[in-house]
Structures are given as structure tokens and as C-alpha cells.
FITORRO-462690 format. One line per 10 residues: their letters; for each residue y, x, z of N, C-alpha, C. Coordinates in steps of 0.02 Angstrom, whole numbers, plus 50000, padded with zeros to 5 digits. Atoms other than C-alpha are relative to their C-alpha. Layout:
<recs>
A = Y/X/Z/Y/X/Z/Y/X/Z  ...
</recs>
This chain:
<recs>
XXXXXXXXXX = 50063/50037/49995/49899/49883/51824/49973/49982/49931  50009/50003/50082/49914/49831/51635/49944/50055/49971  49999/49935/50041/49909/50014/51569/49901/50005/50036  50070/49972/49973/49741/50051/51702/49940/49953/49978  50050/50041/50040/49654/49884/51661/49970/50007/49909  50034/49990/50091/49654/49918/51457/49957/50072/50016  50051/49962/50017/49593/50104/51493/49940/49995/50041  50060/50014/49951/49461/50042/51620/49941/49965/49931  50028/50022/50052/49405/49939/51459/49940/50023/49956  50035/49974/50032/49261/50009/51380/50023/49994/49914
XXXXXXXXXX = 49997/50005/50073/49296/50027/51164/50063/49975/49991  49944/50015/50004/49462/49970/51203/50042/50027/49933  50000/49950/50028/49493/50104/51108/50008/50010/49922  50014/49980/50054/49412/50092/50941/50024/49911/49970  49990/50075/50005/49431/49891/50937/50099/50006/49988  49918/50011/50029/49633/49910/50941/50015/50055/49927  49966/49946/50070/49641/50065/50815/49962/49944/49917  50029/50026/50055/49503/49947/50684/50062/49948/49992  49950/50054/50014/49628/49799/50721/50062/50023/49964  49905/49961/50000/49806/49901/50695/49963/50016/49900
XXXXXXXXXX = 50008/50009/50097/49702/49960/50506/49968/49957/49964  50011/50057/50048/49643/49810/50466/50063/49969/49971  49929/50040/50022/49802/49725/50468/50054/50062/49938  49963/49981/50056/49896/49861/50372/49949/50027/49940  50031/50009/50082/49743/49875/50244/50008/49923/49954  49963/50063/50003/49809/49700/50220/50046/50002/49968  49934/50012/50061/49970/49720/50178/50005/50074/49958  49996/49935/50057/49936/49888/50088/49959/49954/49934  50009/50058/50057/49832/49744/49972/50055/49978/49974  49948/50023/50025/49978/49650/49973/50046/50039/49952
XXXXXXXXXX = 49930/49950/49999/50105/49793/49937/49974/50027/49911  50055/49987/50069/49954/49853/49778/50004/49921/49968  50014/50076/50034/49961/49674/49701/50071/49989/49982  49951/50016/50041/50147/49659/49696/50039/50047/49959  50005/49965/50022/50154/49812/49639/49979/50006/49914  50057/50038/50062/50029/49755/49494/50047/49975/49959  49956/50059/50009/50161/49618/49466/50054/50021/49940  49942/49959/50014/50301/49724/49449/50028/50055/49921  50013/49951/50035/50224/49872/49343/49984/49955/49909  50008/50038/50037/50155/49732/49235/50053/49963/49947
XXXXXXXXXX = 49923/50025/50024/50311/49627/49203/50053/50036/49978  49940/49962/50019/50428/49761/49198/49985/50037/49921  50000/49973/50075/50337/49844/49048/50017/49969/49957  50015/50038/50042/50334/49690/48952/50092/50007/49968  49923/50012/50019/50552/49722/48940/50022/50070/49984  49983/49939/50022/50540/49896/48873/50035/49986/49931  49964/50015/50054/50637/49916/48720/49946/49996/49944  50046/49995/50061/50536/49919/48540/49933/49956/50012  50036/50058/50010/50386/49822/48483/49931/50063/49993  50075/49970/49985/50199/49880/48525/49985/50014/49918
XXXXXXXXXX = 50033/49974/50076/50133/49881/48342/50038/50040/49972  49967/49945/50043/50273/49968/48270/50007/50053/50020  50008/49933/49966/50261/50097/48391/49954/50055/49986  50060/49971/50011/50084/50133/48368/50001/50004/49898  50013/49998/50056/50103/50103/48175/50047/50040/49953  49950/49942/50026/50255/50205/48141/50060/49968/49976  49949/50040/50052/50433/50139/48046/49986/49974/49956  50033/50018/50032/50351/50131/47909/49971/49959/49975  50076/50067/50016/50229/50000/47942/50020/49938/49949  49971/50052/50007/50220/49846/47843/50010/49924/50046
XXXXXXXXXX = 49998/50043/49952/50283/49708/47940/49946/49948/50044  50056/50021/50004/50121/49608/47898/49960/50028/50076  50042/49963/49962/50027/49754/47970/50026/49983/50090  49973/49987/49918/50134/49769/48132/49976/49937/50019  50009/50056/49981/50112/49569/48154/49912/49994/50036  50081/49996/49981/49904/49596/48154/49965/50014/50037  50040/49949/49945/49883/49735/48251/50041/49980/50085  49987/50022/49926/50003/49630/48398/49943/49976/50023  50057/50050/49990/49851/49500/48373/49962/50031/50022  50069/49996/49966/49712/49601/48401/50002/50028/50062
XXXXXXXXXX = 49984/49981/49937/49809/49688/48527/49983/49951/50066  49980/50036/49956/49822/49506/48610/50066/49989/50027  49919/50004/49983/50009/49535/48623/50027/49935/49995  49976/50049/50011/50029/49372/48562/49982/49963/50040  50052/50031/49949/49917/49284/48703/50087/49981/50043  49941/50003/49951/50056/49190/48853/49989/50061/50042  50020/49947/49943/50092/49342/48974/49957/50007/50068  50072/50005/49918/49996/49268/49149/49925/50026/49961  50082/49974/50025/49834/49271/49030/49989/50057/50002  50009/49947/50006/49874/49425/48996/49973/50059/50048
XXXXXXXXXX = 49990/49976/49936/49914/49498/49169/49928/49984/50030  50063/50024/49964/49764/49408/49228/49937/50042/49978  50065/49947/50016/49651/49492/49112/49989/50087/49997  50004/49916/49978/49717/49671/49159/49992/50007/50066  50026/49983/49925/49711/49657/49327/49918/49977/50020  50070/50023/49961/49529/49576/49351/49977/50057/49962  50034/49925/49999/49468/49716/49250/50010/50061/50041  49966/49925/49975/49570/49845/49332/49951/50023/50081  50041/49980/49926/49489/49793/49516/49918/50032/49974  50058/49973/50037/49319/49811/49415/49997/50064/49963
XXXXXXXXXX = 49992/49959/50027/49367/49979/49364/50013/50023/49909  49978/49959/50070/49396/49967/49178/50091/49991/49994  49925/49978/50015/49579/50021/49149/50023/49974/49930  49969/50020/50090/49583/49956/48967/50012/50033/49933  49997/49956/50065/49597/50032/48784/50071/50006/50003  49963/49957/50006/49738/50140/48743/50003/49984/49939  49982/50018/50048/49830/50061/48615/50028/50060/49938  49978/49962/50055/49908/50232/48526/49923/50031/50001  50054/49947/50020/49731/50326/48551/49918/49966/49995  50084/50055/50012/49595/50177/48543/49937/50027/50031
XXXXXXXXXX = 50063/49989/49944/49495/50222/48677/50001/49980/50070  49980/50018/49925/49467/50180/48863/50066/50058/50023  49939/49948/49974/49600/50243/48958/49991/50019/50078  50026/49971/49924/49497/50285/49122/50007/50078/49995  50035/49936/50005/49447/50447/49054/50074/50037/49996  49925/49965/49989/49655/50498/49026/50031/49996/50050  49983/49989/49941/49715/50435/49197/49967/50029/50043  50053/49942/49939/49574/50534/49297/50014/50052/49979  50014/49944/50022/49580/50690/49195/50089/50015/50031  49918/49950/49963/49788/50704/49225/49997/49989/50063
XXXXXXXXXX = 50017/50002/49914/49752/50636/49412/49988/50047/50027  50022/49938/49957/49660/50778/49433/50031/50082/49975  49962/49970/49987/49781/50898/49373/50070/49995/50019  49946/50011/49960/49914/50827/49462/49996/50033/50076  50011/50009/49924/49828/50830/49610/49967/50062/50022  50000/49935/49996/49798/51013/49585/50051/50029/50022  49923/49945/50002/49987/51064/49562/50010/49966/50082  49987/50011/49942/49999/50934/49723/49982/50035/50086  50035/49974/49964/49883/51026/49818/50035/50075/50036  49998/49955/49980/49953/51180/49798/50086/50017/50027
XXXXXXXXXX = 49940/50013/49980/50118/51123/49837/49999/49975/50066  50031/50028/49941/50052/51043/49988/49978/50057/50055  50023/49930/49969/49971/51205/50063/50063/50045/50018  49938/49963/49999/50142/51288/50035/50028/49956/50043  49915/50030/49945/50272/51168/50108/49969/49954/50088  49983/50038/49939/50189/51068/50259/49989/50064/50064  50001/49952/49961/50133/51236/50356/50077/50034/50024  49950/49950/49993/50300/51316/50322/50049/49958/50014  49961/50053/50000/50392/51159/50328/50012/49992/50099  50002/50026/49948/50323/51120/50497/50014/50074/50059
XXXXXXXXXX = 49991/49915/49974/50333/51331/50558/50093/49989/50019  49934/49980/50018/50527/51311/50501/50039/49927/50064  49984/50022/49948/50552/51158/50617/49999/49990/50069  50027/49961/49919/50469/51226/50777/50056/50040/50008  49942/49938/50011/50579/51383/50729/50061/49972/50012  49924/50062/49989/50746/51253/50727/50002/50001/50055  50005/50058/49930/50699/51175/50886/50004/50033/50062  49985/49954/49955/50678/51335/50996/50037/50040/50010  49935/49961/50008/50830/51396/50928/50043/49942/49997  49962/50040/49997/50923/51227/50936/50090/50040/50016
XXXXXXXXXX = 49915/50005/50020/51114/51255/50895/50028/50070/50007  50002/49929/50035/51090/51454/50855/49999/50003/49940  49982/49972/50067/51127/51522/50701/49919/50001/49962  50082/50016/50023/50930/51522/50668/49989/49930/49972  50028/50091/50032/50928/51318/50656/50053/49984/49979  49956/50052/50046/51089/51288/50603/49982/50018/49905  50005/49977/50069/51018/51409/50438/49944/49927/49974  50051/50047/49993/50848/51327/50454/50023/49921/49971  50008/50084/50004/50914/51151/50457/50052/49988/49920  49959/49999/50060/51073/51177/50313/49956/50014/49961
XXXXXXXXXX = 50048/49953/50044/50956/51294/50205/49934/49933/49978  50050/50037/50016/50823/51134/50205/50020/49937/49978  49946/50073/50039/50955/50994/50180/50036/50019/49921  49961/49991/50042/51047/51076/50034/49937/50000/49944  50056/49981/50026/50858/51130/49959/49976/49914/49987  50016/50071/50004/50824/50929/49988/50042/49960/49928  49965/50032/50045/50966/50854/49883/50012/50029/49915  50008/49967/50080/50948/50963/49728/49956/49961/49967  50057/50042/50018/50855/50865/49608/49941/50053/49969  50050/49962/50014/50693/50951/49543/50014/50046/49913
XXXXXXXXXX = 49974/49943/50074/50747/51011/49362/50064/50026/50014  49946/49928/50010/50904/51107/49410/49957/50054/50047  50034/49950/49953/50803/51187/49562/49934/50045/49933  50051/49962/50045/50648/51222/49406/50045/50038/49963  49977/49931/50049/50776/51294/49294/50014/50054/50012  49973/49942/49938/50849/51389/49422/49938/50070/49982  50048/49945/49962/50672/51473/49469/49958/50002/49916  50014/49974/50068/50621/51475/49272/50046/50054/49983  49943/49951/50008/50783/51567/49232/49960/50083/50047  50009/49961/49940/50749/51692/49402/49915/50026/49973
XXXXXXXXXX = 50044/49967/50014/50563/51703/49401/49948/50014/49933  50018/49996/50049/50505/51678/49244/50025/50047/49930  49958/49984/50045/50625/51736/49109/50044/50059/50039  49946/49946/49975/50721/51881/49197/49964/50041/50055  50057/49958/49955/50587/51936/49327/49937/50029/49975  50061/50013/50016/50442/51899/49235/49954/50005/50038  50045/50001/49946/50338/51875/49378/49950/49944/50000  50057/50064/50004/50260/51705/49332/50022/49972/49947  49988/50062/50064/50221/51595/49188/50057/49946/50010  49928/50052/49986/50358/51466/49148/49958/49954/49963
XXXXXXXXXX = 50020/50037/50002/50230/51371/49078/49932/49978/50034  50044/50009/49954/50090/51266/49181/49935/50009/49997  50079/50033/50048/49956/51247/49048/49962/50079/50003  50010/49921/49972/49847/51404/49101/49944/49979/49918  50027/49997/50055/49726/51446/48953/49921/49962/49995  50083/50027/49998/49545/51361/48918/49968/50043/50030  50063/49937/49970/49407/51425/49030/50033/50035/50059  49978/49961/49948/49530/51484/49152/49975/49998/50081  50027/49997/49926/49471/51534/49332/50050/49985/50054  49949/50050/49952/49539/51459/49498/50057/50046/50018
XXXXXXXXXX = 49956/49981/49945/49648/51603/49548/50062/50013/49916  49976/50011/50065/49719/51607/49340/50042/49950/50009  49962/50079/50021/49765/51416/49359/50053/50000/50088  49947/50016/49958/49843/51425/49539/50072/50083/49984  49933/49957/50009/49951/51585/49454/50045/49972/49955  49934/50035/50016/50025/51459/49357/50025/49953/50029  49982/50048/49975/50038/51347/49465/50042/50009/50041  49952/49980/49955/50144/51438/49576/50082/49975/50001  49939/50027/50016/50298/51407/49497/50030/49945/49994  49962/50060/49999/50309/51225/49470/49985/49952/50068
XXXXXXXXXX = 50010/50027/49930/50239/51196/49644/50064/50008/50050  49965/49976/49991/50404/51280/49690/50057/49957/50008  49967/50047/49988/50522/51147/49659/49982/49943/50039  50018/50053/49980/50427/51015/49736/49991/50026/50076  50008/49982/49937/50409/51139/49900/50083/49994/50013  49922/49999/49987/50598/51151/49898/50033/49928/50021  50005/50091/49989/50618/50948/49909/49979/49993/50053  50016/50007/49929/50500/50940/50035/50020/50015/50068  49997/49947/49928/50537/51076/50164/50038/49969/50034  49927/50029/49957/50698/50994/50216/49960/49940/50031
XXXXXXXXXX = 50036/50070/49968/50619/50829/50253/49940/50010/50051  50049/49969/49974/50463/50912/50326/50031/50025/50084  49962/49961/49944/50561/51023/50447/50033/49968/50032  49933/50041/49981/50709/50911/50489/49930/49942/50043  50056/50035/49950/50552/50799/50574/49972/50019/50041  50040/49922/49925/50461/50948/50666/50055/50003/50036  49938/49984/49955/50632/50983/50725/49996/49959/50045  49971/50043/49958/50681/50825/50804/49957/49967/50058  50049/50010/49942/50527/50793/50865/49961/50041/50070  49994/49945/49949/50507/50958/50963/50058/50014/50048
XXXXXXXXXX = 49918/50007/49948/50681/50929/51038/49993/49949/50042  49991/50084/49956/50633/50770/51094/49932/50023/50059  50054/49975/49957/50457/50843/51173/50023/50051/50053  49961/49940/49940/50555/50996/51267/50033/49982/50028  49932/50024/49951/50681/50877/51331/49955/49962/50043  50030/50021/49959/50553/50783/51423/49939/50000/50065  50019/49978/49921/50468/50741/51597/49937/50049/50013  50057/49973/49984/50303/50817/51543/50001/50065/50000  50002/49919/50015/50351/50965/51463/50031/50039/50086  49950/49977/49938/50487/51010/51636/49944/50000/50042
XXXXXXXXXX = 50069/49977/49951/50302/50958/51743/49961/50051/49981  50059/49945/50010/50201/51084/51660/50046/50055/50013  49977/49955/50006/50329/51202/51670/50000/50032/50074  50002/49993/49942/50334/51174/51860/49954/50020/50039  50059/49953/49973/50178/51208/51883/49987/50062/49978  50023/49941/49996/50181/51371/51833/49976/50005/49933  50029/49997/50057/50111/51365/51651/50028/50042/49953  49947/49958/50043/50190/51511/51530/50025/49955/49946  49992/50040/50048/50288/51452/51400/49982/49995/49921  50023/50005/50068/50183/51482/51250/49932/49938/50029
XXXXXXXXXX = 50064/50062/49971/50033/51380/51360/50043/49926/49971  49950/50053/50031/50192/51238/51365/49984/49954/49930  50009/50016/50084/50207/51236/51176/49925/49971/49988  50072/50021/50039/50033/51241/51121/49986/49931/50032  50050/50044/49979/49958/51130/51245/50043/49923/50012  49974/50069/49991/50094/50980/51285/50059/50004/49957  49945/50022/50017/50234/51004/51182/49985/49980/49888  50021/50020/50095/50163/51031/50989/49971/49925/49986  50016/50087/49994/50052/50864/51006/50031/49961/49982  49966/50049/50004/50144/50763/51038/50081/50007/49961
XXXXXXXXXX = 49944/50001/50046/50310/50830/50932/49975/49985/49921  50011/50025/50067/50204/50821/50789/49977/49931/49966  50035/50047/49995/50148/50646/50798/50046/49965/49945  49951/50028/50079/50306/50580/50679/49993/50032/49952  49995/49951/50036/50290/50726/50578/49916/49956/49961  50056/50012/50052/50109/50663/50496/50019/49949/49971  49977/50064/50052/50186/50486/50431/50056/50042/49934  49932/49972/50048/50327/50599/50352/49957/50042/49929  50059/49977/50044/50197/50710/50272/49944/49971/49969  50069/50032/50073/50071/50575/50204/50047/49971/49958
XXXXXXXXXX = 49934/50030/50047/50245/50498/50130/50020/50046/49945  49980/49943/50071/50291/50658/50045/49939/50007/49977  50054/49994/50031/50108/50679/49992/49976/49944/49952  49983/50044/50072/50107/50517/49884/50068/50014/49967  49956/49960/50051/50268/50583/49830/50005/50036/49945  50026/49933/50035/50182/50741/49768/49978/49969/49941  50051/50018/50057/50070/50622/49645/50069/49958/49982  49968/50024/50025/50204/50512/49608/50075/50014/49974  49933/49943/50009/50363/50625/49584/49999/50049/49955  50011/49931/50046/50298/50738/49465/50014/49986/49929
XXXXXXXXXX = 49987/50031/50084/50365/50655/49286/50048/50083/49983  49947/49967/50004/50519/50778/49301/49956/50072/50000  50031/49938/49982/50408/50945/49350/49953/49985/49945  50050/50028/50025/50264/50888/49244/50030/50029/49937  49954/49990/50061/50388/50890/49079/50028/50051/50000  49963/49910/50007/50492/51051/49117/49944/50047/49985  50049/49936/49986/50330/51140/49141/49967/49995/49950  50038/50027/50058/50249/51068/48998/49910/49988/50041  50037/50013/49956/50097/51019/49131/49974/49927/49986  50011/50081/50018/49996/50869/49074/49961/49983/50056
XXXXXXXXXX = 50019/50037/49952/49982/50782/49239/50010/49931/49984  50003/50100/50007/49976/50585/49283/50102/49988/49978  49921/50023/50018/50196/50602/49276/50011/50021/49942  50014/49994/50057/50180/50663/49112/49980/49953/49963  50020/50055/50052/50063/50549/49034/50033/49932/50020  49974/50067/49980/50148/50400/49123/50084/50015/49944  49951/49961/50038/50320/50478/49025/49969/49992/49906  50053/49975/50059/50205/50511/48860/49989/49911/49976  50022/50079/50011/50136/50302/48877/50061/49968/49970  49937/50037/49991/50325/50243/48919/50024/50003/49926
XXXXXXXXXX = 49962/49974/50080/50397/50314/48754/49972/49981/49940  50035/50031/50051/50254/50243/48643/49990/49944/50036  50010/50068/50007/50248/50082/48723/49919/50005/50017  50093/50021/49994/50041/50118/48770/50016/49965/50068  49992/50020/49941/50059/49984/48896/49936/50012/50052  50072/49988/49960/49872/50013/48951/50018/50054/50049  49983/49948/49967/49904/50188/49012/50059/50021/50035  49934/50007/49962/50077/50153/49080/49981/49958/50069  50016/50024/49950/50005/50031/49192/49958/50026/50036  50038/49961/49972/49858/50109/49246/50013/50050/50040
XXXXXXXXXX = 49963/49917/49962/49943/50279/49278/50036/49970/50057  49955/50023/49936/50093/50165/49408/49928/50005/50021  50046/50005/49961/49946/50080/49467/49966/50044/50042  50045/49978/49978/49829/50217/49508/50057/50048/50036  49948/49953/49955/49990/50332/49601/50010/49942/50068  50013/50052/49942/50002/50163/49713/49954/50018/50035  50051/50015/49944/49836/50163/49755/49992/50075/50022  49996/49939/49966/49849/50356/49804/50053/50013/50055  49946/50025/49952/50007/50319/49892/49969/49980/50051  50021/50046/49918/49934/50180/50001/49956/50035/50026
XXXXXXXXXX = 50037/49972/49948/49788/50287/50046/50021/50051/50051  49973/49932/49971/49876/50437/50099/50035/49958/50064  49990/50028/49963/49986/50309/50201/49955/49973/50063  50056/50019/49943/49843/50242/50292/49962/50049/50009  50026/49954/49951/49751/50380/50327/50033/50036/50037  49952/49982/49955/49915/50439/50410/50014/49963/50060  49996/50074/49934/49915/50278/50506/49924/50001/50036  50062/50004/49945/49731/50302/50571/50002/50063/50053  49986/49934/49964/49770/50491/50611/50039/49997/50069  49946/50001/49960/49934/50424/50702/49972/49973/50057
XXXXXXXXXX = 50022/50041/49971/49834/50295/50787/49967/50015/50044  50044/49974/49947/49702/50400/50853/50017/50050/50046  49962/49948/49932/49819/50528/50941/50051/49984/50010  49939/50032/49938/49950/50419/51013/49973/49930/50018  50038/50070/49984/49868/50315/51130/50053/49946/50021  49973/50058/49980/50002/50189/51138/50004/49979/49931  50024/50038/50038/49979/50142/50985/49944/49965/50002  50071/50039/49963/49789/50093/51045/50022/49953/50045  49990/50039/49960/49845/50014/51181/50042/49945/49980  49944/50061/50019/49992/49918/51102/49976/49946/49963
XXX = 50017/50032/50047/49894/49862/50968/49923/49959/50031  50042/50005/49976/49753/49795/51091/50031/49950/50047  49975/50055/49964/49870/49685/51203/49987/49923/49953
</recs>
């Protein structure tokens, strides 16, 4: 009577999915703020001293003392914090203490070749990721998924620079089949820059797949074991109708939180790939900041992988929301 009264409801519908992302655009605020906190505070206990960083060994002490001042280094830290974050919501990111300029124009520019190599790493592993756990699931406890499922766990726990050296060694250096470095040449055209990109998208598909798959899997095991799939079957429906029409749906419905999770991954995981490849993405210059102490562009860079994070998260949570209606409904009681 419950269940028939809410869908009798007119907008029932759109009223519980706005409620369910309001509340977690909420604590995705929250989660971005202590975040802020964190990224903020924690720089402040890096080793070495801001002016002498930017000024070299060298410097004279004098000097180093001056250039804390105009830095503001010397200011109490809340002031400080206070006055990077109210700009930050206002979009200025702050001067770039080793290169004395805003530092909007360096976290967008590697953003957006991050979020190139992510892309094309993305295209590769969730198709094949999600192909390879269908494949598991209709072969459950055959030699097909036990490969499938080992072959994506062992590919998981490797960390990303032995798997790159690996496939530098292999395809680069001994195949010669692809650049071993990322940085394609000035002026280069789109199908130029994704031929270098091939290779360091490679390790980061290898990471994924396991996690990817190992979710398709379990969730297609769990859809074939149940009452709907056994009713359609009863009625007569072939079993590719089955699949497509009641069993994929709904197996893939865990599978998109897993995939907007590895997809802020993609932007935020890439320091290690970024550096082997010599690839000046956002994990790079965040790497590049850390080591000189540019706290501007250290913060900024966390920061702005957060706020790509949380979106990817929530638009996984509206996706989820809008094709499993008990989430509507639940979130509407």
C-alpha cells in the first residue's frame, strides 16, 4: 500500500531524487572545506623554508627573511588560510610564489591535460572493464572467470610504475611501437597526441580493470540469481532478450558509483604516471609545487582534484538515483 501510494504520487519522483542531492551536495561542501583544512595545514609542515626555496642556498638570509614578508608568510596561519580560501571560492587561486604569476592559468592548463590522458584511459578500461565482467559472470566458476577475475586482481595490486616500466621496457624500448614519452610535439593533431597517449593510459587501465570488472561481475551474478530474471525466463523470452532487457540494468547499477570513484581517481592518481612519462599534468605540477614549497599551486592543484572528485561522485549519485527507483522512493518517505 506504501510502495502504490508514493508511485500514485505525482513528482514523487523528482522531489525525492532533488532531496537525496541536495543533502549530499551538502556534505560534498562539507567533505571540500575539510579538505581545504587539511591541504592547507598540512603544507604549512613540509620540510624547508618558502624563501629559501624560491631564492636558492645561496640567498642572503636578509633576503630570504623579506621575501617571507611580502610573501605574508609571516602573517598568524587562520589569516592566512582565511585569505586563500575566500579568494579561492571567488576563483582567484593566488600568485605562484617560484613563478610570480597567478596560478589559475597553471592548474587549468595541466587539468586539461590530465583530463586528456584521463579520458583516454577512461574510454579504454570502463567498456572493457565492464565487457570482462559480464564475460566472468556467464562463465561463473569456468576457467573463463576464474582467468578474467585473477588476471584483473593481480593487474589491480601492481602499483603503476612497475606496471609503466614493464610496458616502457615491452612497448616502447624493445617493440618500438609507441612513444615512451607523453609530451607529443607543438602543434600536434588529435590522433598525434592520443598516439602518445596510449601508453601511459595503459597503466592506469590495468589498475582499473580489476576493480571495474570484479563489480560487473558480482553484480550480474546477483541479477541472474534472481526472481525477475527466472520470470522472464518463464515466459518464454530468449536469453540474450533476458540479458539486455532485465538483467544488464539493473547489474550495472553498483557498477556506475565504482566508475565515477575510479574516474576522480584518474585526475587524482596520476603524480606517479605523470612523472615516468614525463607528462605535465595536474599530478605532476602538484609533485613540481611540493618540492619547491609553491604553496599556492600545491593547494590549488589538491583543491581543484577534490572538486573534480566530488563532482564525478555526484553525478554518479544522480545517475544512480534516477535508475533505481528505490532510491526515489526511499529517499521520499
Amino acid at each position: 500500500m506504501r510502495l502504490a501510494h508514493l508511485q500514485g504520487r505525482p513528482g514523487i519522483g523528482v522531489e525525492a531524487i532533488a532531496a537525496f542531492l541536495i543533502r549530499r551536495s551538502l556534505l560534498s561542501a562539507v567533505t571540500l572545506w575539510l579538505l581545504s583544512v587539511m591541504v592547507f595545514f598540512g603544507g604549512q609542515v613540509l620540510p624547508g623554508n618558502v624563501g629559501r626555496a624560491v631564492l636558492g642556498p645561496l640567498a642572503d638570509e636578509r633576503a630570504v627573511e623579506v621575501l617571507n614578508r611580502q610573501l605574508g608568510l609571516d602573517r598568524p596561519l587562520l589569516v592566512q588560510y582565511w585569505e586563500w580560501i575566500s579568494h579561492f571560492v571567488q576563483g582567484d587561486m593566488g600568485m605562484s610564489y617560484i613563478f610570480r604569476s597567478p596560478v589559475a592559468p597553471f592548474v587549468l592548463n595541466a587539468l586539461g591535460h590530465s583530463l586528456k590522458l584521463a579520458l583516454v584511459a577512461f574510454v579504454m578500461v570502463v567498456p572493457l572493464g565492464i565487457l570482462g565482467g559480464v564475460i566472468a559472470a556467464l562463465n561463473f566458476n569456468r576457467p573463463l572467470d576464474r582467468l578474467i577475475s585473477l588476471g584483473g586482481l593481480s593487474a589491480t595490486v601492481l602499483p603503476e610504475f612497475v606496471t609503466g616500466i614493464i610496458l616502457i621496457l615491452v612497448f616502447g624500448v624493445w617493440l618500438r611501437w609507441l612513444p615512451i614519452s607523453a609530451a607529443w610535439p607543438d602543434g600536434a593533431g588529435f590522433f598525434t597526441q592520443l598516439y602518445h597517449l596510449i601508453l601511459p593510459a595503459l597503466p592506469l587501465f590495468l589498475v582499473l580493470f580489476g576493480y571495474i570488472a570484479r563489480m560487473a561481475r558480482a553484480g550480474m551474478i546477483e541479477a541472474l540469481d534472481s526472481d525477475y530474471t527466472r520470470t522472464a525466463v518463464l515466459k518464454g523470452l530468449s536469453w540474450p532478450t533476458v540479458i539486455r532487457r532485465h538483467v544488464l540494468r539493473n547489474a550495472l547499477l553498483p557498477t556506475i558509483t565504482v566508475i565515477a570513484t575510479q574516474t576522480g581517481y584518474l585526475i587524482g592518481g596520476l603524480v606517479v604516471v605523470e612523472t615516468l612519462f614525463r607528462y605535465q599534468g595536474i599530478g605532476s605540477l602538484i609533485f613540481t609545487a611540493a618540492r619547491g614549497k609553491d604553496f599556492p599551486i600545491l593547494e590549488a592543484g589538491i583543491l581543484t582534484i577534490g572538486i573534480v572528485y566530488t563532482a564525478a561522485t555526484l553525478l554518479s549519485d544522480m545517475l544512480y538515483s534516477i535508475l533505481n527507483p528505490r532510491i526515489r522512493l526511499g529517499a521520499g518517505q
